[in-house]
C-alpha positions, -999 to +999 in steps of 0.1 A: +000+000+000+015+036-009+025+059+020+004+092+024+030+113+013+035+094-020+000+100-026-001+133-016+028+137-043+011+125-070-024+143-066-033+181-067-050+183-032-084+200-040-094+231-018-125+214-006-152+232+007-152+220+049-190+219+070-185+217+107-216+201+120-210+204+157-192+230+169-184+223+203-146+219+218-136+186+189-155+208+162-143+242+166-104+229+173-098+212+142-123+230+121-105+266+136-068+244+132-084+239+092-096+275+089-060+288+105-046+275+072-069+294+050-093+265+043-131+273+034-145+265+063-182+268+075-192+261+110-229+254+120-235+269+154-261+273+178-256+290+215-221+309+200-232+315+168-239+356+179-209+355+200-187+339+172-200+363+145-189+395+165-155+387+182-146+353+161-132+323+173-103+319+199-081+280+204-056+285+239-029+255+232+005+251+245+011+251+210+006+280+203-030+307+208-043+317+175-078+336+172-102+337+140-116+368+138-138+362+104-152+329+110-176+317+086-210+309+114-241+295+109-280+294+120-288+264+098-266+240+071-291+250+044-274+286+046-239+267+044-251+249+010-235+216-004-198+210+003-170+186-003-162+172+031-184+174+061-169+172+097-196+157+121-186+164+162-219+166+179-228+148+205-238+107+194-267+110+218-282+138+190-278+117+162-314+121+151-307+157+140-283+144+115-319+131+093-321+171+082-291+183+092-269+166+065-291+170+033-287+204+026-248+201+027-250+172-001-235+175-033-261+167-066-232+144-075-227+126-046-195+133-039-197+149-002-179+130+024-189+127+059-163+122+087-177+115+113-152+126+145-175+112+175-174+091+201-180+055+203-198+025+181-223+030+157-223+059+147-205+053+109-236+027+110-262+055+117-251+081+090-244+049+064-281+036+068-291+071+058-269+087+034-246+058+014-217+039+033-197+050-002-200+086+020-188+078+051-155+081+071-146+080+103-123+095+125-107+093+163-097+120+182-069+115+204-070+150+219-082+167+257-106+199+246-124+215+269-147+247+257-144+272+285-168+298+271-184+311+245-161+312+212-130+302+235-115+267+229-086+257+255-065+226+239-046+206+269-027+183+250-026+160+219-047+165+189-037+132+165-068+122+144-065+085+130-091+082+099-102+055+078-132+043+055-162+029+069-168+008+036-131-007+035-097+001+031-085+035+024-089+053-011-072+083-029-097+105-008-084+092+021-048+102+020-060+135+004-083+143+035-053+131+057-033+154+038-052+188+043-052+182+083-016+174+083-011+204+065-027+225+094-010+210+121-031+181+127-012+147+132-031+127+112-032+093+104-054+065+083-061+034+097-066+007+074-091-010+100-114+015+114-128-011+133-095-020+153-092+014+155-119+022+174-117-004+200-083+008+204-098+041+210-125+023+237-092+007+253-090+046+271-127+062+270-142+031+289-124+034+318-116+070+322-148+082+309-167+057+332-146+056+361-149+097+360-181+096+367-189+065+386-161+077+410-184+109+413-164+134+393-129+128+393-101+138+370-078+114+353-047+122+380-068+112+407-081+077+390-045+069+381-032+078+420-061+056+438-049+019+441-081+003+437-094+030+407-059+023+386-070-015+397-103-013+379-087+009+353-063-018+343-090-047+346-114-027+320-083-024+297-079-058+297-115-068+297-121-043+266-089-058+248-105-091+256-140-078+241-120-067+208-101-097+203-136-119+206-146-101+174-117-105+155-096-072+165-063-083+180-046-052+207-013-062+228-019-064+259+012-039+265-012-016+246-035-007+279+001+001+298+009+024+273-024+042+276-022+044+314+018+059+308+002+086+283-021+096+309-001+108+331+008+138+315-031+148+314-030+159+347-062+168+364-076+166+330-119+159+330-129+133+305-154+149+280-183+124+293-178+138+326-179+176+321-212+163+297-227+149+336-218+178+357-229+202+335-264+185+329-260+177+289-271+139+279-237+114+284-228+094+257-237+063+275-247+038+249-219+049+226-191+038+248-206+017+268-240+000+256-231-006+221-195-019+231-214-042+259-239-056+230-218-065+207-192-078+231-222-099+251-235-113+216-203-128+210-199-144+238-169-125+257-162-115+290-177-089+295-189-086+334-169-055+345-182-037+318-212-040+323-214-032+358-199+001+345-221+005+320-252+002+343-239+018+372-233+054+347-268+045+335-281+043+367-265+081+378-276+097+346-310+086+351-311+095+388-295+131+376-330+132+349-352+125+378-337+148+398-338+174+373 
């Protein structure tokens, strides 16, 4: 298979025409990190759309700050129009909206891709089912976002995005979608298994998401410093890995150690799921947890301490509802 650079090489990278659908921390970062560049970028927006319009849009990284002062914001897609590549960050729990959302940003010629950067399983399923698996991509984002107001993205660390074709292995389109994010700073890579991919991806966000929460809103520092937490940590890990490898996706063990290492440098970082909780927006449960627990239950793995997980989060969003 030919390297991404080769590719890029040999093709004249188009100037595609981007649609943020989703523009919370994920959306804003990369689609501001695209826009930084001078891509065409268009961001649907809803409770920053005002704010965005007048003072523009502002990333904080240890990478370096950059604001956008003339950002292309939107009520509605069907005032952004059809476009080449469409990146999807809301939430999975709002799926539903996608059924209008997406058709006004279709191409006559079919030709619009949709990369979907969310969270979990099921959700290249979802927008396939409706619009044409030939459309779909999907993406993982290895990065810690939080927004801390309006219009004002703060980027704690990483930012890597590994991509790959919901339908197979990757195409021309593939390495030339690669190519514009690694052309704006993104570390980007394509995955020629998605699926593997995004149990790797689970390998992390089903401990630390769940464990965040279940432990009543704790950061990642203090999960990875409490014996018994870093215990159960390690245990989902494996469990997960197990999970993966009962449906054909083989992850090293030495894989979860290198996950727990990497967290470290987080910090007091707060898992996305977890700022979702505490500040009363829906969690992602069945995402990363009850689809993973399904498919992982239907095939006959192991899959006890995930479920206990999965159920006990259930069981606190609920409670938070009522309470509500």
């Amino acid at each position: 298979m030919p390297d991404s650079e080769s590719m890029i090489s040999r093709h004249i990278l188009p100037n595609y025409r981007i649609a943020v659908v989703g523009s919370g921390a994920v959306g804003c970062y990369y689609g501001g990190k695209l826009a930084q560049f001078g891509r065409d970028v268009h961001f649907l927006m809803r409770s920053d759309l005002d704010h965005v319009r007048k003072r523009g849009l502002r990333i904080l990284s240890k990478q370096g700050d950059f604001h956008l002062q003339k950002v292309h914001a939107y009520g509605s897609t069907k005032e952004i129009g059809p476009v080449d590549l469409v990146l999807i960050a809301i939430k999975a729990t709002a799926n539903a909206a996608l059924d209008t959302l997406i058709p006004p940003l279709l191409k006559a010629d079919g030709s619009t891709m949709l990369l979907t950067l969310q969270n979990g399983l099921g959700n290249e399923e979802y927008l396939a089912e409706r619009f044409g698996a030939e459309k779909v991509l999907g993406g993982l984002c290895f990065v810690c976002l939080n927004r801390v107001e309006p219009g004002v993205i703060r980027h704690i660390g990483h930012g890597k995005i590994e991509m790959g074709e919901f339908s197979g292995l990757p195409l021309p389109r593939t390495w030339e979608v690669q190519g514009e994010f690694k052309r704006c700073g993104v570390v980007c890579s394509v995955a020629g298994d998605l699926g593997l991919a995004h149990w790797r991806k689970l390998v992390w966000n089903v401990p630390f998401n769940g464990l965040s929460i279940a432990g009543g809103g704790i950061d990642v520092g203090q999960i990875l410093a409490d014996e018994d937490l870093l215990y159960l940590t390690r245990a989902l890990m494996r469990e997960i890995i197990g999970i993966a490898k009962t449906l054909g996706y083989e992850i090293p063990s030495s894989f979860a150690d290198r996950n727990i290492e990497n967290t470290k440098s987080m910090g007091a970082y707060l898992p996305s799921s977890l700022i979702d909780y505490l500040e009363g927006r829906e969690v992602e449960v069945e995402p990363i947890w009850g689809e993973p627990l399904r498919r992982g239950f239907n095939a006959g793995a192991e899959v006890g301490r995930l479920e206990m997980l999965y159920r006990l989060i259930r069981r606190k969003v609920n409670a938070r509802e009522h309470e509500e």
